[in-house]
Residue frames as a rotation matrix with the C-alpha (Angstrom) as fourth column:
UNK 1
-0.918 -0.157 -0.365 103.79
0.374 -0.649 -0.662 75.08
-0.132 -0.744 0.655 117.05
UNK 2
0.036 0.956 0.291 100.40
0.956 -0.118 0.270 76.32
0.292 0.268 -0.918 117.73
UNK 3
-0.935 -0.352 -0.049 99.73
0.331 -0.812 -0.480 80.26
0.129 -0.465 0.876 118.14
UNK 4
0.256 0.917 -0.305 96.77
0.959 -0.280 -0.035 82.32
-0.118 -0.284 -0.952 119.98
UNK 5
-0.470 -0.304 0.828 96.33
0.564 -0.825 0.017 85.77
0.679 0.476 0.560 119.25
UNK 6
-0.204 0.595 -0.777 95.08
0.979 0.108 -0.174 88.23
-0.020 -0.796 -0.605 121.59
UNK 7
-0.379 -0.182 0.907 94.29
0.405 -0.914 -0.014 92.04
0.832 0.362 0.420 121.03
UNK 8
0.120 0.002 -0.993 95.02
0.981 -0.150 0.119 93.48
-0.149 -0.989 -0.020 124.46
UNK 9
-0.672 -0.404 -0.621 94.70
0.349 -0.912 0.216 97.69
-0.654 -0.071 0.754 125.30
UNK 10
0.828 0.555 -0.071 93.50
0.253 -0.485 -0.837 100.53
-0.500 0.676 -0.542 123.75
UNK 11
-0.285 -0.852 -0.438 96.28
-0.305 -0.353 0.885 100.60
-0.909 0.386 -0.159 121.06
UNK 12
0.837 0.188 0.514 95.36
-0.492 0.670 0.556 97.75
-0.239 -0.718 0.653 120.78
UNK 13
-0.248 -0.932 -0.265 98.38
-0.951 0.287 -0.119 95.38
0.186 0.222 -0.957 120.30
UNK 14
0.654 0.235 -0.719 98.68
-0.467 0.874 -0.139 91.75
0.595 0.426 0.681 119.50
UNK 15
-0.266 -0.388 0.883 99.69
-0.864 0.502 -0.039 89.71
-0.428 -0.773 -0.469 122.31
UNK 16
0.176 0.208 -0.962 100.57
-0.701 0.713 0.026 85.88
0.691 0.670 0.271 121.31
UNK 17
0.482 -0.246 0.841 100.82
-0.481 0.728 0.489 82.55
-0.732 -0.640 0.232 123.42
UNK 18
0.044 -0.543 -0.839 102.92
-0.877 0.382 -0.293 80.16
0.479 0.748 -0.459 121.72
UNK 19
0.186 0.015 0.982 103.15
-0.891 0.424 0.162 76.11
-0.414 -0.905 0.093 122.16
UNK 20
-0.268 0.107 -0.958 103.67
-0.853 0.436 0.287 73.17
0.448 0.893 -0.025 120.98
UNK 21
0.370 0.726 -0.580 103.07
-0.285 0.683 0.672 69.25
0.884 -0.084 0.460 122.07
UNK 22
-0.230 -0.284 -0.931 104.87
0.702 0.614 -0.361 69.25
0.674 -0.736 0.058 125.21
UNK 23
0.764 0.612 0.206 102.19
0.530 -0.777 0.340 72.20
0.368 -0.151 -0.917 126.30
UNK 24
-0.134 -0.854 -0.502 105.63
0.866 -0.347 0.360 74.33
-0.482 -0.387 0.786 126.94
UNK 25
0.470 0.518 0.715 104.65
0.809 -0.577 -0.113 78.00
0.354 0.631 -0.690 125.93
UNK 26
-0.895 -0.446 0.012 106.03
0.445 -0.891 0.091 81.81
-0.029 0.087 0.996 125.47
UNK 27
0.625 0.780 0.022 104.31
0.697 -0.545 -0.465 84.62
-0.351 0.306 -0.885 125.58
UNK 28
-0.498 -0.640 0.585 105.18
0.813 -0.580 0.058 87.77
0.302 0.504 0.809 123.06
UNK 29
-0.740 0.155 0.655 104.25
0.211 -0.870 0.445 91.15
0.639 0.468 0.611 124.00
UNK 30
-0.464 0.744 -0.480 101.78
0.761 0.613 0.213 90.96
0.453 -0.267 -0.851 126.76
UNK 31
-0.790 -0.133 0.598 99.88
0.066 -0.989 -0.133 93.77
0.609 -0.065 0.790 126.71
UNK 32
-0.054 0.917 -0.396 96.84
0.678 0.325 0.659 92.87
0.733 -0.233 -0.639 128.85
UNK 33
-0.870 -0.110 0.481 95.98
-0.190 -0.824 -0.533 96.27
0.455 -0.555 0.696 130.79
UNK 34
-0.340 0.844 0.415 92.12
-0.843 -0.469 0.262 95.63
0.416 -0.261 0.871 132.00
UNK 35
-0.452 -0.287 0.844 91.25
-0.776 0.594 -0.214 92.93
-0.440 -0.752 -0.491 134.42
UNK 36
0.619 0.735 0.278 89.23
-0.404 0.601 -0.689 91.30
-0.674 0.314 0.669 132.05
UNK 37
0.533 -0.531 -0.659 92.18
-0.654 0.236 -0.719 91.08
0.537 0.814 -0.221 129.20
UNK 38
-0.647 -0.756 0.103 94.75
-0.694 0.526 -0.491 89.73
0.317 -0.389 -0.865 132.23
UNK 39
-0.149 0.333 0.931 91.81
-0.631 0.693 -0.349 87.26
-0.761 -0.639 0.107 133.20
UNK 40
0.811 0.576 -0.099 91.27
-0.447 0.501 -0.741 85.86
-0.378 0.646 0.664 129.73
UNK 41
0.468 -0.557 -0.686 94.93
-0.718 0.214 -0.663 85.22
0.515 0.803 -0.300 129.31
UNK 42
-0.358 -0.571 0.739 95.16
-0.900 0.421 -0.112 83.74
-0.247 -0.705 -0.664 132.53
UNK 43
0.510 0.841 0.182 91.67
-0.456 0.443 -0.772 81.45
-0.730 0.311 0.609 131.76
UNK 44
0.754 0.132 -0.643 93.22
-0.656 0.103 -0.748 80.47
-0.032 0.986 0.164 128.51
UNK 45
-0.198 -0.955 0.220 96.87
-0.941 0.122 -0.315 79.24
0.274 -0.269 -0.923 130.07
UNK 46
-0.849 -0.479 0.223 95.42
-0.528 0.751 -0.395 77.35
0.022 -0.453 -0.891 132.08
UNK 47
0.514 0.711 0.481 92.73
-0.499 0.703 -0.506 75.19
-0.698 0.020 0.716 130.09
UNK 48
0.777 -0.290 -0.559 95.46
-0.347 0.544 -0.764 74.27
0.525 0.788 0.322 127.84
UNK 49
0.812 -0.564 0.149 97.41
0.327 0.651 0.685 73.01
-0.483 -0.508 0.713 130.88
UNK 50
0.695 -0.535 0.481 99.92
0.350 -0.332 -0.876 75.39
0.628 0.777 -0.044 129.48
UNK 51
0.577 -0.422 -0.700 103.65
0.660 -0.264 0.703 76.06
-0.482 -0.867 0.126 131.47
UNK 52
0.994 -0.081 -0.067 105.09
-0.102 -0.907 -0.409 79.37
-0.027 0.413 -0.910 130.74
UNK 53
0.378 -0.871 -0.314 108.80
0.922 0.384 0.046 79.40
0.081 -0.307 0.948 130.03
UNK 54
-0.610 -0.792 -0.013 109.36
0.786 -0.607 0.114 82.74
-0.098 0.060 0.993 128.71
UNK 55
0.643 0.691 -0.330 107.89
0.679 -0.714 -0.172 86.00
-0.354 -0.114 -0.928 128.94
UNK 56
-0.171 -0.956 0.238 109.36
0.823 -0.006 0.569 87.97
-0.542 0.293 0.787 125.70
UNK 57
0.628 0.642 -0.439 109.07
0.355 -0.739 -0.573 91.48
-0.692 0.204 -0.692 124.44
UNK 58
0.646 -0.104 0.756 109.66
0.748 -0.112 -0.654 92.80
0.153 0.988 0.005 121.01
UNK 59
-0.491 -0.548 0.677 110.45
0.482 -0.818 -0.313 95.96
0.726 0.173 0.665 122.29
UNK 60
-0.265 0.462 -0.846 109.51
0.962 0.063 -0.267 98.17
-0.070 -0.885 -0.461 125.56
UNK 61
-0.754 0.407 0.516 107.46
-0.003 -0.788 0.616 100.43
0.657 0.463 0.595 124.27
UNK 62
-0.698 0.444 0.562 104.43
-0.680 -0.166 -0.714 100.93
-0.224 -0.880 0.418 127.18
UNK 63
0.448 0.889 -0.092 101.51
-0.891 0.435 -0.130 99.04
-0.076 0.140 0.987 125.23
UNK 64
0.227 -0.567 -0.792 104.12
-0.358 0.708 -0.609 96.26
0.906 0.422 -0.043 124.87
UNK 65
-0.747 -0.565 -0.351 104.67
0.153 0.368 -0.917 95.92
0.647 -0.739 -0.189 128.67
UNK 66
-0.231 0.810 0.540 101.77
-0.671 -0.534 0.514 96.77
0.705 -0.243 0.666 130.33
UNK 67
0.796 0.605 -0.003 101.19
-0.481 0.636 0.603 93.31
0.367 -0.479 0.798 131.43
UNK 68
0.116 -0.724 -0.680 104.26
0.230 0.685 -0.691 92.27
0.966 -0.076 0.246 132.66
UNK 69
-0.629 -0.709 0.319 104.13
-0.641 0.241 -0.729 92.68
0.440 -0.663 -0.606 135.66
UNK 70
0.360 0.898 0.253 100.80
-0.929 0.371 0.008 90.69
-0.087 -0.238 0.967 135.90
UNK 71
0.775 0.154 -0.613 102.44
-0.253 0.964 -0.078 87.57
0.579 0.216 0.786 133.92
UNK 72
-0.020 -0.989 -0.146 105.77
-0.417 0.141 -0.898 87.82
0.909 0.043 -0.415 135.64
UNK 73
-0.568 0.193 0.800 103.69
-0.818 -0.025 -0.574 87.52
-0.091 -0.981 0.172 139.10
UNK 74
0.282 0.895 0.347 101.11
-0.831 0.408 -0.379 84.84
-0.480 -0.181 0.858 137.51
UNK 75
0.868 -0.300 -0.396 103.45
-0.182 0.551 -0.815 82.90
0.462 0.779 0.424 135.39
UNK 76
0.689 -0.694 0.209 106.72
-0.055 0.237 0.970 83.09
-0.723 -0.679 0.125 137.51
UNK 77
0.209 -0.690 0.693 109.03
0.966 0.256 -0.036 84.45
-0.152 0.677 0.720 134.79
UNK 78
0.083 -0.356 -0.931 110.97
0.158 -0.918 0.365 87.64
-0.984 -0.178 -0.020 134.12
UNK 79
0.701 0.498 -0.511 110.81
0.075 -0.763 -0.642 89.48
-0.709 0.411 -0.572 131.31
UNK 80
-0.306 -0.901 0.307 113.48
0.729 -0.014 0.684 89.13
-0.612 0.433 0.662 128.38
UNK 81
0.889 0.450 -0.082 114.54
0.293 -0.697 -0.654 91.62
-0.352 0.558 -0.752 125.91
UNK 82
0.251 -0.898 0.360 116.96
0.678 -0.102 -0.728 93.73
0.691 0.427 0.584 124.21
UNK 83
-0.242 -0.729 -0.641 119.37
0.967 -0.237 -0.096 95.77
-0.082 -0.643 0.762 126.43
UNK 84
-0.945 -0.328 -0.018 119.23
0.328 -0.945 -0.007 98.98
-0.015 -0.013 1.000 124.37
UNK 85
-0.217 0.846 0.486 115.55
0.117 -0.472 0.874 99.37
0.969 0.247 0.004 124.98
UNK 86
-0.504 -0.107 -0.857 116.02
0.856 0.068 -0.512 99.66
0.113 -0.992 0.058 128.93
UNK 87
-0.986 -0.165 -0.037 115.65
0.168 -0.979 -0.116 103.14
-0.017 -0.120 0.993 128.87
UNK 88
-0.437 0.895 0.090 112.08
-0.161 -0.176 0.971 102.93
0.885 0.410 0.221 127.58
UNK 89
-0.208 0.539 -0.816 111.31
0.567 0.746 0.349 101.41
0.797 -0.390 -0.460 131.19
UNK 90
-0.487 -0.415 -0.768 112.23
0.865 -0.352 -0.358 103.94
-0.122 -0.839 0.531 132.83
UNK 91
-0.999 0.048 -0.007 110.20
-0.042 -0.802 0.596 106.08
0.023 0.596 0.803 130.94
UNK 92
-0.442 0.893 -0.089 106.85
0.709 0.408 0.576 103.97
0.550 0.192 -0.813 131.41
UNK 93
-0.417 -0.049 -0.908 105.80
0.802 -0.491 -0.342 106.57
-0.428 -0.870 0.244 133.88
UNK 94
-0.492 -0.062 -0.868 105.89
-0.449 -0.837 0.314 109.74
-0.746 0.544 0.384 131.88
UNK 95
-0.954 0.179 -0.242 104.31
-0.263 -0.105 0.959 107.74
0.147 0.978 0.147 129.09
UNK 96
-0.694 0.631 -0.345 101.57
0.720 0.609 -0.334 106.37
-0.001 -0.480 -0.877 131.22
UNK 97
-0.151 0.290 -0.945 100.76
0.413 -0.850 -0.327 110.11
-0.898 -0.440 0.009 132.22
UNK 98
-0.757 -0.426 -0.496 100.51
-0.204 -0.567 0.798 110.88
-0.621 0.705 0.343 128.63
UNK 99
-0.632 0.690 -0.353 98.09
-0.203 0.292 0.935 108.90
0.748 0.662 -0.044 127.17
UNK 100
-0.452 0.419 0.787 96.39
-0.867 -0.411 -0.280 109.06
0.207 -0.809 0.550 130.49
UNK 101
-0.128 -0.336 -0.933 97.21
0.198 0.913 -0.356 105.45
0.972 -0.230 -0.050 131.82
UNK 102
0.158 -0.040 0.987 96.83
-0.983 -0.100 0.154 104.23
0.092 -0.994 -0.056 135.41
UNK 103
0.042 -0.485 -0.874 99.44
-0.065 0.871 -0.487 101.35
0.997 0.077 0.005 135.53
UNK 104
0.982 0.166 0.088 98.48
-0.134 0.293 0.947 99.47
0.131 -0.942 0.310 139.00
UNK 105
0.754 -0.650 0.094 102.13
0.364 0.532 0.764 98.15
-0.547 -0.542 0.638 138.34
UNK 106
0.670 -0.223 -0.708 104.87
-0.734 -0.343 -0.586 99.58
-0.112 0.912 -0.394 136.73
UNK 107
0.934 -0.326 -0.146 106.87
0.257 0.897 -0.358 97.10
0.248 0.297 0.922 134.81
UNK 108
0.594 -0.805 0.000 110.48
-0.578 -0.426 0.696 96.68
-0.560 -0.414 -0.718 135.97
UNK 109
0.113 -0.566 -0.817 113.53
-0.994 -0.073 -0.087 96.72
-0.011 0.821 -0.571 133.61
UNK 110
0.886 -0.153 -0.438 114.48
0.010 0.950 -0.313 92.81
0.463 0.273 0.843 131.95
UNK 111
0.319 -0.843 0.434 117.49
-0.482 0.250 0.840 91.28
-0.816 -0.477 -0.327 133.97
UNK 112
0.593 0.347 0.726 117.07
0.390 0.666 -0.636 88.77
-0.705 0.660 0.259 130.69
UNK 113
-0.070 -0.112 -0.991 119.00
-0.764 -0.634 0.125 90.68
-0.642 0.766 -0.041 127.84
UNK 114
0.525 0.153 0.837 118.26
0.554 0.686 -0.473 89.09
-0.646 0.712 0.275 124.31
UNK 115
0.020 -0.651 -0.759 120.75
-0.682 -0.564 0.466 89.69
-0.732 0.508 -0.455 121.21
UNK 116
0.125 -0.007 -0.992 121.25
-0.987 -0.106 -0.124 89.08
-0.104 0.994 -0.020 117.99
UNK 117
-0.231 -0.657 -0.718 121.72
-0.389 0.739 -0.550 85.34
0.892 0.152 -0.426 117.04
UNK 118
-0.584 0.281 0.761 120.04
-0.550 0.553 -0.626 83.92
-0.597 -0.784 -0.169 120.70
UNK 119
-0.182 0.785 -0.592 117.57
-0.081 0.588 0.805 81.14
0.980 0.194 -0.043 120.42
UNK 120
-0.477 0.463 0.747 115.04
-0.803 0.116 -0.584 80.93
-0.357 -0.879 0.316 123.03
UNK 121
-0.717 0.278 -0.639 113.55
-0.152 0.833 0.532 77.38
0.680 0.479 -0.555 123.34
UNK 122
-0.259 0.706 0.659 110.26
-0.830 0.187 -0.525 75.67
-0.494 -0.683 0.538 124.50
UNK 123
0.586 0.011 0.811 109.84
0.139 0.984 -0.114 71.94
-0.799 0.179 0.574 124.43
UNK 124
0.197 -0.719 0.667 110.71
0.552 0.643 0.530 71.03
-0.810 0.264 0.524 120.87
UNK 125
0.314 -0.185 0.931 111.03
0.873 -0.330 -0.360 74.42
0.374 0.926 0.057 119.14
UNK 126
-0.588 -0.713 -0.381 113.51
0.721 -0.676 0.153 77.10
-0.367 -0.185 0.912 118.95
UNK 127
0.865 0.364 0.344 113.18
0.498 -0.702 -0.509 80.80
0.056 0.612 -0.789 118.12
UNK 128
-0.377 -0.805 0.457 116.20
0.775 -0.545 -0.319 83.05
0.506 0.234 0.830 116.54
UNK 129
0.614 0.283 -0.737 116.06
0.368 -0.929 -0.050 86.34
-0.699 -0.241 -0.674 118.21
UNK 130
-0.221 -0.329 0.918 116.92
0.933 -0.346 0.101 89.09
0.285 0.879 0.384 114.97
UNK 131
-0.155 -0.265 -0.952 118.18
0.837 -0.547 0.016 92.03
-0.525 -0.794 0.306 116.04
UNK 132
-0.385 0.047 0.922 116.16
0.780 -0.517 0.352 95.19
0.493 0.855 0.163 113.97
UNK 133
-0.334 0.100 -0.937 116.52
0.582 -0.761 -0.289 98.30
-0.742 -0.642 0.196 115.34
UNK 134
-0.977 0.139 0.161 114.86
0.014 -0.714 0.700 101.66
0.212 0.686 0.696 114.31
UNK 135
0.261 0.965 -0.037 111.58
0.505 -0.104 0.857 101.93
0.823 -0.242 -0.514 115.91
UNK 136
0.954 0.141 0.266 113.01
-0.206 -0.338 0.918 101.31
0.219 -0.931 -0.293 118.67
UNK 137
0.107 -0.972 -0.211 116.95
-0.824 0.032 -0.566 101.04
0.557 0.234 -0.797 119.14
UNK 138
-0.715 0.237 0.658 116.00
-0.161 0.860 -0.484 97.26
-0.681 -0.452 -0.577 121.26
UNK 139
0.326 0.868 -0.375 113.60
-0.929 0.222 -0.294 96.19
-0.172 0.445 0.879 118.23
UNK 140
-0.680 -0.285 0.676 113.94
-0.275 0.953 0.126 92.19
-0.680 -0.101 -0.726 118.46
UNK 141
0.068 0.551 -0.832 112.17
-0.863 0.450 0.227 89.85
0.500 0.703 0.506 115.91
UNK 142
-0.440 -0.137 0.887 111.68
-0.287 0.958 0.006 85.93
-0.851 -0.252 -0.461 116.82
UNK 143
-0.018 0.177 -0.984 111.66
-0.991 0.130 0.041 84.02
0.135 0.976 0.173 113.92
UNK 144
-0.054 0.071 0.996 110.84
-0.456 0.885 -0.088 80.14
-0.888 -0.459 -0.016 113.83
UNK 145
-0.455 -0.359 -0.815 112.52
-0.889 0.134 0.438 78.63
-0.048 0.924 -0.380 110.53
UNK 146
-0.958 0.123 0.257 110.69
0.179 0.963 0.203 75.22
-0.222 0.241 -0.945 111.68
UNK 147
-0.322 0.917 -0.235 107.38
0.712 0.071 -0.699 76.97
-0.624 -0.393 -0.676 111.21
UNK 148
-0.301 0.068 0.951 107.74
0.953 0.063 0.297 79.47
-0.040 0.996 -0.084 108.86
UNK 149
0.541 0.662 0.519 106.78
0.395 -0.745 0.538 82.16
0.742 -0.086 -0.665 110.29
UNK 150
-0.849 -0.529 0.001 108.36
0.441 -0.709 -0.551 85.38
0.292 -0.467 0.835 112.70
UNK 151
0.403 0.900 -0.166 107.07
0.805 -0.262 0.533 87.69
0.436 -0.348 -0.830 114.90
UNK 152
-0.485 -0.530 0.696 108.21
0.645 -0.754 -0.124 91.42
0.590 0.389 0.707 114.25
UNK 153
-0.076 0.349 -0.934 106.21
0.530 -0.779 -0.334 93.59
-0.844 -0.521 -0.126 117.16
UNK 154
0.632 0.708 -0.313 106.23
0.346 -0.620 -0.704 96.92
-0.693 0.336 -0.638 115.52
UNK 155
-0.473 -0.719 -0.510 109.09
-0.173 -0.492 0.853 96.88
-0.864 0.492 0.108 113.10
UNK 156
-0.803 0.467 -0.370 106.93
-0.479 -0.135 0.868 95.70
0.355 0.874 0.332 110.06
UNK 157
-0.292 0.948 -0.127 103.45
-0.408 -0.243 -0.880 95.76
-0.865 -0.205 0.457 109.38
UNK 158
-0.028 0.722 0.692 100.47
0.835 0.397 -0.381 94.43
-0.550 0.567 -0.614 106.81
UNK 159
0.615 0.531 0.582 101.40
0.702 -0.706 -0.098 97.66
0.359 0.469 -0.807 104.58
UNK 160
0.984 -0.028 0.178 103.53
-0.106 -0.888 0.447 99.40
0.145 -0.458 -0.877 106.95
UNK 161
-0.107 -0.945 -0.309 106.42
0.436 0.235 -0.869 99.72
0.893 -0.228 0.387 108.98
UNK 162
0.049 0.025 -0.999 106.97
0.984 -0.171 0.044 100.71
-0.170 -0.985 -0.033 112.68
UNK 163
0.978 0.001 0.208 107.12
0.029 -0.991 -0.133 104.62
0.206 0.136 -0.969 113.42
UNK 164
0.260 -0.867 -0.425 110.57
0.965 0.250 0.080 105.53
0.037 -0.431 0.902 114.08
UNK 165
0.199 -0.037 0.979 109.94
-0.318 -0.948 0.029 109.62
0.927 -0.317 -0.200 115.41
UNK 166
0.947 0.174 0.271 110.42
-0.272 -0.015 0.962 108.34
0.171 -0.985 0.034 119.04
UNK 167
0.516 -0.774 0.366 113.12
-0.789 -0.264 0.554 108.61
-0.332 -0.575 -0.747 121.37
UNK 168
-0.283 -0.800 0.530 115.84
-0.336 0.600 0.726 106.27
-0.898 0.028 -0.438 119.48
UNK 169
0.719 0.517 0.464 114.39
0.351 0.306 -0.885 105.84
-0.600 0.799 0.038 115.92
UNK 170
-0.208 -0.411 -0.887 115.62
-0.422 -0.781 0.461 105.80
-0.882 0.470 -0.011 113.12
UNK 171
0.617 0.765 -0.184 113.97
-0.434 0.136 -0.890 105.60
-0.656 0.629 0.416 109.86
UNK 172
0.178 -0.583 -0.793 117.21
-0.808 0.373 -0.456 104.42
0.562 0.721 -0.405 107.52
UNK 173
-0.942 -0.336 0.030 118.42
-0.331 0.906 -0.262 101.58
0.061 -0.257 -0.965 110.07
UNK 174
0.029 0.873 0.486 114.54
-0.409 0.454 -0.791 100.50
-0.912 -0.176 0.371 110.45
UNK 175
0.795 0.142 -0.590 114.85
-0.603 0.291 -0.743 100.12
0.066 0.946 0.317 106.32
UNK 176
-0.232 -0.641 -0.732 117.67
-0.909 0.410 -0.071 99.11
0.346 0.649 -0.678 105.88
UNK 177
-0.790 -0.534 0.302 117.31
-0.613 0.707 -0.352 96.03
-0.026 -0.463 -0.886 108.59
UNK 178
0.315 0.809 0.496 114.06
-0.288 0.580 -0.762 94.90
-0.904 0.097 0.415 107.31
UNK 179
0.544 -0.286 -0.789 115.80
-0.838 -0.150 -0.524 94.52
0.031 0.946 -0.322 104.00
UNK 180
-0.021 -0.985 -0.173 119.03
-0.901 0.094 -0.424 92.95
0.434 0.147 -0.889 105.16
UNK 181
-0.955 -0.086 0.282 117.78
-0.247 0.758 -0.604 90.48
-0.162 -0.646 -0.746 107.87
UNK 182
-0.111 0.917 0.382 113.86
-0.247 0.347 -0.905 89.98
-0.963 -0.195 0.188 106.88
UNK 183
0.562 0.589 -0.580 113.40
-0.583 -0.216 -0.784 90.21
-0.587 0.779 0.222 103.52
UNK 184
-0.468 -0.876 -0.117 116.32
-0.873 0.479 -0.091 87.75
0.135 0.059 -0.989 103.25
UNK 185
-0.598 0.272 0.754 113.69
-0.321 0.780 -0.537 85.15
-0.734 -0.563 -0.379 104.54
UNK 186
-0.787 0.468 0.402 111.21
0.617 0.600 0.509 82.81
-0.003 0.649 -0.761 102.22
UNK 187
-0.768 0.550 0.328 108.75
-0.304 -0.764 0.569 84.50
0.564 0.337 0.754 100.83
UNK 188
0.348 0.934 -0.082 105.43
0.091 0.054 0.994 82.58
0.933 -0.354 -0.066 102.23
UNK 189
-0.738 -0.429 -0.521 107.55
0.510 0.151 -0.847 83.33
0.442 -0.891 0.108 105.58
UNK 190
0.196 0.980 0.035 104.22
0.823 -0.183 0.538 84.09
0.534 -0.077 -0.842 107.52
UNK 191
-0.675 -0.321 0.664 104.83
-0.207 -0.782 -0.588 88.00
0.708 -0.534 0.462 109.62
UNK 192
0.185 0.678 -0.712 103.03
0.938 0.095 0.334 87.97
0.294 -0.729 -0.618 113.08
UNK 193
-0.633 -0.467 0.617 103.19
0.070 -0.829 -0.555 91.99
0.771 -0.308 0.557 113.79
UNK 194
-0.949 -0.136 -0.285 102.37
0.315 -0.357 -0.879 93.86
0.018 -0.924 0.382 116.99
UNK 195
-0.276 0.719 -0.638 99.44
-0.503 -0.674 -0.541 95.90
-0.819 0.172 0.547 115.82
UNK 196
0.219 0.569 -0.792 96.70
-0.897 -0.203 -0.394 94.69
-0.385 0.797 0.466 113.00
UNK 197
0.760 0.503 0.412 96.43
-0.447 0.864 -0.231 91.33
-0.472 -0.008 0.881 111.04
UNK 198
-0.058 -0.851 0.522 98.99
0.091 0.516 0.852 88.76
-0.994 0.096 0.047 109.70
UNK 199
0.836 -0.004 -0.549 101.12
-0.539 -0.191 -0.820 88.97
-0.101 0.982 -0.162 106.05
UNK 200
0.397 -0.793 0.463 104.33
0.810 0.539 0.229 87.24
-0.431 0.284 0.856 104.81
UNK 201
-0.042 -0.994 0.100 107.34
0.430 0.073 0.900 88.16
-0.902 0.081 0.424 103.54
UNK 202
-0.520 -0.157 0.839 106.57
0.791 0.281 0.543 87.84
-0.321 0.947 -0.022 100.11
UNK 203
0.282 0.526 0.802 103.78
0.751 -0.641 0.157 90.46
0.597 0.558 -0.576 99.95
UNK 204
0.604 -0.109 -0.789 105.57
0.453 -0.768 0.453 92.74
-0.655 -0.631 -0.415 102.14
UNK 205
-0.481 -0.877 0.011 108.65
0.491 -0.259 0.832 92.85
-0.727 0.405 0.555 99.61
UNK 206
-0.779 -0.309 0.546 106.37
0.622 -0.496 0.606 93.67
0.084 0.812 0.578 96.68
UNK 207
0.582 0.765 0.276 102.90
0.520 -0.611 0.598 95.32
0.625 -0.204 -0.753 97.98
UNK 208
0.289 -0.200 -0.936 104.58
0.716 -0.603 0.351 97.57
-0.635 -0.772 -0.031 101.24
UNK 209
0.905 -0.052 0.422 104.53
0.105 -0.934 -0.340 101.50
0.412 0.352 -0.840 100.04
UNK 210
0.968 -0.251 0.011 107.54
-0.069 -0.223 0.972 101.53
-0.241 -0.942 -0.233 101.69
UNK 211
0.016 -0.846 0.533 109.76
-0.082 0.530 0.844 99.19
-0.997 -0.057 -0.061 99.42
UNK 212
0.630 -0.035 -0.776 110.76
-0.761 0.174 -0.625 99.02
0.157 0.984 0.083 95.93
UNK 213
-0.020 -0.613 0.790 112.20
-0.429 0.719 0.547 95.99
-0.903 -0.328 -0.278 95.94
């Protein structure tokens, strides 16, 4: 599997293409808000002769959705997620108006619902969807055991963890379920997070201020 990073927004957030040799590709998180971010991801699709299958969000937090409705119109895919982060869509509004956003589109709720224990495929590789709430009460992981490596949006960080003061957080289930269901994984398991630069497993369990482990 091959991955592209992108740091889309003023948050900024880490938007990823995924692919592998049968140019079948995902996208995580697409946060592309300025016409230049949604032209470079368009530009990029398609010189790698890349066909979207899935268009998947950690969690629907605004900087996390922004672009969807750009890829859902330029790609011809809807939007998966978890269920219990609907609400958050309905909210994109009010959060737009907050951080003083002007969303051309607002994004409309996944029909898609992802849960614990799915696998979403493209060509010849799966992802687990891992179901860690506490940021957000819809926080999804995708993990790819043939690769080694997961992508956690904003439940863990290079050092951190997700906030979990917003509407459906909650700081003990955010611990505990990075414990129970991540830290359960190989160490050199590589972390792709939402926000800031890639770590593993291994140095999350013993470097992260967060854990005694």
């Amino acid at each position: 599997m091959k991955i592209k990073r992108f740091e889309f927004n003023m948050f900024p957030v880490n938007s990823y293409v995924l692919w592998d040799e049968t140019h079948e590709a995902v996208l995580i998180d697409p946060g592309c808000y300025y016409e230049e971010e949604k032209t470079a991801l368009k530009d990029y699709i398609n010189s790698h002769d890349l066909i979207v299958k899935h268009l998947l969000n950690t969690h629907l937090h605004i900087d996390h959705i922004c672009g969807n409705p750009f890829c859902e119109r330029t790609f011809g895919v809807k939007s998966e997620a978890h269920e219990a982060d609907l609400f958050w869509v309905e909210e994109t509004p009010k959060q737009s108006r907050m951080f003083g956003l002007r969303l051309p589109e607002i994004p409309v709720p996944p029909t898609i619902h992802l849960h614990e224990g799915n696998i979403v495929t493209f060509g010849n590789t799966k992802l687990e969807v891992i179901h860690v709430p506490g940021h957000s009460p819809g926080s999804i992981v995708f993990y790819c055991a043939a690769d080694n490596c997961l992508f956690s949006g904003d439940v863990l960080f290079q050092g951190s963890i997700g906030r979990a003061d917003l509407a459906g957080g909650n700081f003990d289930t955010l611990i505990e379920g990075i414990c129970a269901k991540l830290f359960v994984l190989p160490d050199d398991t590589i972390v792709y997070p939402g926000h800031g630069a890639p770590t593993s497993i291994g140095i999350e369990k013993t470097e992260n201020p967060f854990f005694r482990i």
